[in-house]
PAKERO-222225 format. One record per residue: residue number from 1; x, y, z of N, C-alpha, C in turn; residue in one letter. Coordinates in nm, 2 decimals, padded with zeros to 4 digits. Layout:
! residues N
<rec><i>NUM</i><n_east>X</n_east><n_north>Y</n_north><n_up>Z</n_up><ca_east>X</ca_east><ca_north>Y</ca_north><ca_up>Z</ca_up><c_east>X</c_east><c_north>Y</c_north><c_up>Z</c_up><aa>A</aa></rec>
...
END
This chain:
! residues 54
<rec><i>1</i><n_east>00.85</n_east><n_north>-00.46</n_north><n_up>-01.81</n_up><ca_east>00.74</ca_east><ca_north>-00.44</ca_north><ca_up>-01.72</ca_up><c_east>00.74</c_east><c_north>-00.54</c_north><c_up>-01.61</c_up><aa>X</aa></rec>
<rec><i>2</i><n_east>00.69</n_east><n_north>-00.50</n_north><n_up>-01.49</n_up><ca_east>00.69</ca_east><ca_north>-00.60</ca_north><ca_up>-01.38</ca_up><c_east>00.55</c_east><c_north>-00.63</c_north><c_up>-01.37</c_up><aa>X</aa></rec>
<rec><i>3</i><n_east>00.53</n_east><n_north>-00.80</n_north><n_up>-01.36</n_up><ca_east>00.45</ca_east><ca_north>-00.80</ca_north><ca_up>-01.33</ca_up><c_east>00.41</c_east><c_north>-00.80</c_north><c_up>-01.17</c_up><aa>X</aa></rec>
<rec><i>4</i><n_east>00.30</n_east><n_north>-00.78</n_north><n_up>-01.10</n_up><ca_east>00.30</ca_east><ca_north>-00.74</ca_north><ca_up>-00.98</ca_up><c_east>00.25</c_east><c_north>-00.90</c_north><c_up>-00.91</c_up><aa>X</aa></rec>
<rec><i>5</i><n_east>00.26</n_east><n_north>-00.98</n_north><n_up>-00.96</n_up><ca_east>00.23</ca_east><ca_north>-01.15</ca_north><ca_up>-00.90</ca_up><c_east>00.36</c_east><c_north>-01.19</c_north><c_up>-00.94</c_up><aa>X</aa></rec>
<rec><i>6</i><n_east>00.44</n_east><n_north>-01.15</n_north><n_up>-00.98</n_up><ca_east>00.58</ca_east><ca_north>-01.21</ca_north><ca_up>-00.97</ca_up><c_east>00.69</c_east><c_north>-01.16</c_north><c_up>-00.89</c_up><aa>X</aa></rec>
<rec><i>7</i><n_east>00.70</n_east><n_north>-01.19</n_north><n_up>-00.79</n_up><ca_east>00.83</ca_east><ca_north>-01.14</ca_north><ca_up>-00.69</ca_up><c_east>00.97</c_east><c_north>-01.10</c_north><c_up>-00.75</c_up><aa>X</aa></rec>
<rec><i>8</i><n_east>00.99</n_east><n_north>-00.97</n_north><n_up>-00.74</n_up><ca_east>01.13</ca_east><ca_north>-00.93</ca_north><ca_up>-00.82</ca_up><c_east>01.23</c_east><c_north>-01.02</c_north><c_up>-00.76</c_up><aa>X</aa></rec>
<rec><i>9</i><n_east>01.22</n_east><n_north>-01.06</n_north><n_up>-00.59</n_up><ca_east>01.32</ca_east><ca_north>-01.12</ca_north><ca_up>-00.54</ca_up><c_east>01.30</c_east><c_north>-01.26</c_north><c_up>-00.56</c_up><aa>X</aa></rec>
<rec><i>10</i><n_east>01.39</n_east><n_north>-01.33</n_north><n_up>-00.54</n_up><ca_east>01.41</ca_east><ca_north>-01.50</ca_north><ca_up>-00.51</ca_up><c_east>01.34</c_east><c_north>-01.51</c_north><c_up>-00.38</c_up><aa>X</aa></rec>
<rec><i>11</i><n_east>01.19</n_east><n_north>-01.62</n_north><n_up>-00.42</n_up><ca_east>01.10</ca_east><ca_north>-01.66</ca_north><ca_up>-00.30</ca_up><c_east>01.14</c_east><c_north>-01.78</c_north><c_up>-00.34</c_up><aa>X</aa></rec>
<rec><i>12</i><n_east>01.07</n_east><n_north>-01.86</n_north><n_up>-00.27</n_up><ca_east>01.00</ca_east><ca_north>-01.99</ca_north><ca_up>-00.29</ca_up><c_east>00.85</c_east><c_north>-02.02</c_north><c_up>-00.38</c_up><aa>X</aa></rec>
<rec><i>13</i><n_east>00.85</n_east><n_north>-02.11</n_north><n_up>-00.46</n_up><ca_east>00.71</ca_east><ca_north>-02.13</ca_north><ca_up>-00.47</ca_up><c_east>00.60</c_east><c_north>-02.10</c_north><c_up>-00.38</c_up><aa>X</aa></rec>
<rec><i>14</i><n_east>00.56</n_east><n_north>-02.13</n_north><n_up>-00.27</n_up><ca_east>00.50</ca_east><ca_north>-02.13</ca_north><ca_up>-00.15</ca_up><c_east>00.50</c_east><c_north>-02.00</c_north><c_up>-00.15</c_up><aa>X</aa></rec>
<rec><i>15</i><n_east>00.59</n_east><n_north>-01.90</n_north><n_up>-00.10</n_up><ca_east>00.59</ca_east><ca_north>-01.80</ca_north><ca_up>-00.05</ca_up><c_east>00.55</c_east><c_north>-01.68</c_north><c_up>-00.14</c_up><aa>X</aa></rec>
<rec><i>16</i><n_east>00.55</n_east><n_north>-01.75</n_north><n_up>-00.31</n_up><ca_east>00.49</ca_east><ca_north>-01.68</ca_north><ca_up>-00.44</ca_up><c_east>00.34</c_east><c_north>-01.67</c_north><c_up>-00.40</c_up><aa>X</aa></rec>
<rec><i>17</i><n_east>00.28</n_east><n_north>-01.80</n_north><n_up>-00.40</n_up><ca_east>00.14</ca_east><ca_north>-01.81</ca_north><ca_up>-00.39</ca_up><c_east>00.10</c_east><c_north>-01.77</c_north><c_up>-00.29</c_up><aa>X</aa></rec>
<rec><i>18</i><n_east>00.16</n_east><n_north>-01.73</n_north><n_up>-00.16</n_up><ca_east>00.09</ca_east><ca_north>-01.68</ca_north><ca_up>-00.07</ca_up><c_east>00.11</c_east><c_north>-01.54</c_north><c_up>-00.13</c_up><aa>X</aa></rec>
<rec><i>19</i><n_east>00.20</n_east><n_north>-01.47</n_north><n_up>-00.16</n_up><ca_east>00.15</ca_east><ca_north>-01.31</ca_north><ca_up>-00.18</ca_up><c_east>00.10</c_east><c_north>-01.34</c_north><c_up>-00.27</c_up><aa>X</aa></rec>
<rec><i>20</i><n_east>00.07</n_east><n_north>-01.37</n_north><n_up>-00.39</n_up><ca_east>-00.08</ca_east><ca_north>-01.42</ca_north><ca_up>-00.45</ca_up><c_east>-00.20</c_east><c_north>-01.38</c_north><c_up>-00.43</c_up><aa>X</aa></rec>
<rec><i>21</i><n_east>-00.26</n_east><n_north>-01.46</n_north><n_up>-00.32</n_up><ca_east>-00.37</ca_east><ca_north>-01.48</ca_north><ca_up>-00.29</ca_up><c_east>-00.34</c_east><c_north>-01.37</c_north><c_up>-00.15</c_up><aa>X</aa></rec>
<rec><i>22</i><n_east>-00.27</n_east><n_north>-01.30</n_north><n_up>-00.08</n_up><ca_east>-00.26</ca_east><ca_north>-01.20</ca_north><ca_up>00.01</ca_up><c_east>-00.30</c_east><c_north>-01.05</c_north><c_up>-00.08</c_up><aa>X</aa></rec>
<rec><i>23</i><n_east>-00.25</n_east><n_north>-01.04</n_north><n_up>-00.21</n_up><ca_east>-00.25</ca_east><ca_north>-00.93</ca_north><ca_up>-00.30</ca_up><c_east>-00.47</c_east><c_north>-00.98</c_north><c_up>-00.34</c_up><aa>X</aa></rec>
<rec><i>24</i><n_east>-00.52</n_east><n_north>-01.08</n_north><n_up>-00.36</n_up><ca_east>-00.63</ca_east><ca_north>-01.09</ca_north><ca_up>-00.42</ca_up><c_east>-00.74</c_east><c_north>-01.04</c_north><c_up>-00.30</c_up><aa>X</aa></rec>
<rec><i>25</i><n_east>-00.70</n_east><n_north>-01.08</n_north><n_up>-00.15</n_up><ca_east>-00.81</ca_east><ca_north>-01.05</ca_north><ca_up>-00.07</ca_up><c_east>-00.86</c_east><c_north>-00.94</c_north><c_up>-00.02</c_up><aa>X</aa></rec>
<rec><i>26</i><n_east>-00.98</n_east><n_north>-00.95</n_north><n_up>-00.02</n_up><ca_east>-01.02</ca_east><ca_north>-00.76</ca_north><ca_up>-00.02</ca_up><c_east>-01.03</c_east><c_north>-00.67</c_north><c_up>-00.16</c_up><aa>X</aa></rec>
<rec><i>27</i><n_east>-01.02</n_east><n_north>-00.77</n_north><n_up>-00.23</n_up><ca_east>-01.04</ca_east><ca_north>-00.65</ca_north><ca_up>-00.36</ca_up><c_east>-01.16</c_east><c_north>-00.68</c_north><c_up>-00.43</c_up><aa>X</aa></rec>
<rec><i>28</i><n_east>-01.22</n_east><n_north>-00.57</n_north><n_up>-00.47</n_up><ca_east>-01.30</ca_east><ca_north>-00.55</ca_north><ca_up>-00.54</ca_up><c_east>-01.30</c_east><c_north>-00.51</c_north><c_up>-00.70</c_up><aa>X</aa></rec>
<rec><i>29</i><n_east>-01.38</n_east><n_north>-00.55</n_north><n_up>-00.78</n_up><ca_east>-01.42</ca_east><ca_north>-00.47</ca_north><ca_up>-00.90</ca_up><c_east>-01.54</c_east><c_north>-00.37</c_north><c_up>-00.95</c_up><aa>X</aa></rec>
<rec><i>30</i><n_east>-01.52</n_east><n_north>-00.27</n_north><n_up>-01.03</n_up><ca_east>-01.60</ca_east><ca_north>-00.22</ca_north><ca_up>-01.05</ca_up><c_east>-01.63</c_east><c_north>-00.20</c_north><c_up>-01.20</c_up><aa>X</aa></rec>
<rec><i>31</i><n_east>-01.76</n_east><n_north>-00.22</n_north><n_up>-01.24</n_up><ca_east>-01.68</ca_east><ca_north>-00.18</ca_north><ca_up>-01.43</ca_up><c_east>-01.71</c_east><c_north>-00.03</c_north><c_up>-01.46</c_up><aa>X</aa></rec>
<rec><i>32</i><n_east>-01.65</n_east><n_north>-00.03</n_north><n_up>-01.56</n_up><ca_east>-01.67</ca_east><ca_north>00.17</ca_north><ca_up>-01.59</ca_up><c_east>-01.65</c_east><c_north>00.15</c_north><c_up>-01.72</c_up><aa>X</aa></rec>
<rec><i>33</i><n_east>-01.71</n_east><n_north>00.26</n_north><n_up>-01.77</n_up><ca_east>-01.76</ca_east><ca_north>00.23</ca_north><ca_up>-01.94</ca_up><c_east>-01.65</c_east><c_north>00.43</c_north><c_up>-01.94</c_up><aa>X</aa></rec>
<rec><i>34</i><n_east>-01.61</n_east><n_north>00.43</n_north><n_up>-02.02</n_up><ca_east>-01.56</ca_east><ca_north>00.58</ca_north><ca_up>-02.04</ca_up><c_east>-01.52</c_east><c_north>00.55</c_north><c_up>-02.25</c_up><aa>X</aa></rec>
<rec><i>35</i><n_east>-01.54</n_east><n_north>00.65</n_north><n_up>-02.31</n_up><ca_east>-01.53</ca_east><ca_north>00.71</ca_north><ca_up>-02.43</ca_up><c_east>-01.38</c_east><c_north>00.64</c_north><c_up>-02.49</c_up><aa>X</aa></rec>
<rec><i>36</i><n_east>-01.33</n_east><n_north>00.69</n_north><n_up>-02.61</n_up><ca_east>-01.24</ca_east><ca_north>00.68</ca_north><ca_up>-02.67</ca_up><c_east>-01.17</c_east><c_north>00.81</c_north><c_up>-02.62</c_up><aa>X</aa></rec>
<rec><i>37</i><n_east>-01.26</n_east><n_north>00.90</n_north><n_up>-02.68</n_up><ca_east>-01.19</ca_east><ca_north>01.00</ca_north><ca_up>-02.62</ca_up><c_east>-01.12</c_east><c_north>01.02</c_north><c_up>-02.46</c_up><aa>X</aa></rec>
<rec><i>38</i><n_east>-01.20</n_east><n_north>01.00</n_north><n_up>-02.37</n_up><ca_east>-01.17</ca_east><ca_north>00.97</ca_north><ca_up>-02.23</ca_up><c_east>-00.98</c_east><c_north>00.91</c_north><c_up>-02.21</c_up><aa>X</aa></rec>
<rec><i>39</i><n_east>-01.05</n_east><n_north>00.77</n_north><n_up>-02.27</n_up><ca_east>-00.88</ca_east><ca_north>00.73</ca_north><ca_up>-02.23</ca_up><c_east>-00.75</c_east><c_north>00.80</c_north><c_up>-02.34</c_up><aa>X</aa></rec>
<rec><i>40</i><n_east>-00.85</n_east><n_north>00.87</n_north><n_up>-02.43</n_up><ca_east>-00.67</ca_east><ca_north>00.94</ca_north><ca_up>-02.49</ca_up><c_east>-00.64</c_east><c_north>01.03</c_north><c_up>-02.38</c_up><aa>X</aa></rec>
<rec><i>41</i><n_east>-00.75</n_east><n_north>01.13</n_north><n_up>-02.35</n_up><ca_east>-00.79</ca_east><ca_north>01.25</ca_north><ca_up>-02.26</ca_up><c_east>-00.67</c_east><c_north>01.19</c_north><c_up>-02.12</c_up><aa>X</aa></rec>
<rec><i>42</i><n_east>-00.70</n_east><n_north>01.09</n_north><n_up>-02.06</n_up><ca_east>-00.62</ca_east><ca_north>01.03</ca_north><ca_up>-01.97</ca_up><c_east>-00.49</c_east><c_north>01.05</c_north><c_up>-02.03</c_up><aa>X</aa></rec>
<rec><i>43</i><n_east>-00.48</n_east><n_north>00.94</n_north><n_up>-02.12</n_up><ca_east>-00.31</ca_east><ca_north>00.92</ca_north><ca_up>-02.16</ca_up><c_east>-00.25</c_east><c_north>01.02</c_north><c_up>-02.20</c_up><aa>X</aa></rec>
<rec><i>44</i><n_east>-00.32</n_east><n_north>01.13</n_north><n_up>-02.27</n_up><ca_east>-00.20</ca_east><ca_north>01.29</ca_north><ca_up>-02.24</ca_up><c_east>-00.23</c_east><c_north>01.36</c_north><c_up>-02.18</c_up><aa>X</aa></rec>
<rec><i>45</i><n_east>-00.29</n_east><n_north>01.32</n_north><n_up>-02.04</n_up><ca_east>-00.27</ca_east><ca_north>01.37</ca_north><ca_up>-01.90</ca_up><c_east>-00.15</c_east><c_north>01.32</c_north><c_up>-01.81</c_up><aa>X</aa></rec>
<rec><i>46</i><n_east>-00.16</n_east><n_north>01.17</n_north><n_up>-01.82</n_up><ca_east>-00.05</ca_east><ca_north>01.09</ca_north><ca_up>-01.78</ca_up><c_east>00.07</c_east><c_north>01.12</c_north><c_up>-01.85</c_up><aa>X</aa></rec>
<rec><i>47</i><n_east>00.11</n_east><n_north>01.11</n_north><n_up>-01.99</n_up><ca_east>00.24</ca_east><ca_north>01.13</ca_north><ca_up>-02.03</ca_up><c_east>00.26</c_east><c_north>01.28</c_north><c_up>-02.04</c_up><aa>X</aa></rec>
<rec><i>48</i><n_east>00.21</n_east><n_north>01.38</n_north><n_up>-02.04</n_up><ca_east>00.22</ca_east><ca_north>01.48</ca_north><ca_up>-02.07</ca_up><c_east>00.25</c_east><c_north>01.56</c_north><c_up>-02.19</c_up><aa>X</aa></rec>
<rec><i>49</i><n_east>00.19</n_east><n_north>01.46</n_north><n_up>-02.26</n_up><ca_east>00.21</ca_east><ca_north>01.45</ca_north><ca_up>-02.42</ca_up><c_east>00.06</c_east><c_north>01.49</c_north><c_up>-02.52</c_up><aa>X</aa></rec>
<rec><i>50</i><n_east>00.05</n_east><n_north>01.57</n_north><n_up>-02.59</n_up><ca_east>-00.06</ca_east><ca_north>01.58</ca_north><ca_up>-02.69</ca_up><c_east>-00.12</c_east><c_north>01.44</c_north><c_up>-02.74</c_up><aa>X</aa></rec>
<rec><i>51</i><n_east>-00.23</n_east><n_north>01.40</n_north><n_up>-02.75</n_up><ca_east>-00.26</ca_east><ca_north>01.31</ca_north><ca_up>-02.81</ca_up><c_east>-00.36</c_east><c_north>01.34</c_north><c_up>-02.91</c_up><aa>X</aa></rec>
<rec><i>52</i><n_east>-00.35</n_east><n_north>01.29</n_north><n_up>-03.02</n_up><ca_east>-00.45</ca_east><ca_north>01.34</ca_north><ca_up>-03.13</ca_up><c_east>-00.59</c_east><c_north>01.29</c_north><c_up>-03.14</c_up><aa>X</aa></rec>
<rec><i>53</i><n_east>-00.67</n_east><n_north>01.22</n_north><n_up>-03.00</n_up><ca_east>-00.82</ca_east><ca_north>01.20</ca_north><ca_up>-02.99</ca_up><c_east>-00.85</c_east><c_north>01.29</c_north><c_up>-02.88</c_up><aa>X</aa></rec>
<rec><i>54</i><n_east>-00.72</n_east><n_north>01.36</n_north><n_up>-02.79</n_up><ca_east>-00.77</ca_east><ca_north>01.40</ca_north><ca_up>-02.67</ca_up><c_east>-00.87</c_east><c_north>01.57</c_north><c_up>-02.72</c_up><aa>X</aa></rec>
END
């Protein structure tokens, strides 16, 4: 898995922390409360796979 704060390519330190803090500004959170069922309901929407809570 990639994380998306770590540069696949060869940066510099410096040039890590700036996409850093470039990737944080302007974002927002929101919280969302959804079921058990919900996120199976997602996950064998996304895999396209049966899931046994969906």
């Amino acid at each position: 898995m990639v994380d998306i704060f770590e540069p696949a390519e060869e940066v510099s330190q410096q040039e890590a922390r700036s996409r850093q803090a470039s990737c944080r500004v302007g974002t927002t959170t929101t919280d969302v409360r959804v079921s058990l069922r919900e996120v199976a309901a997602a996950l064998a929407a996304l895999t396209n796979e049966p899931h046994p809570l969906a």
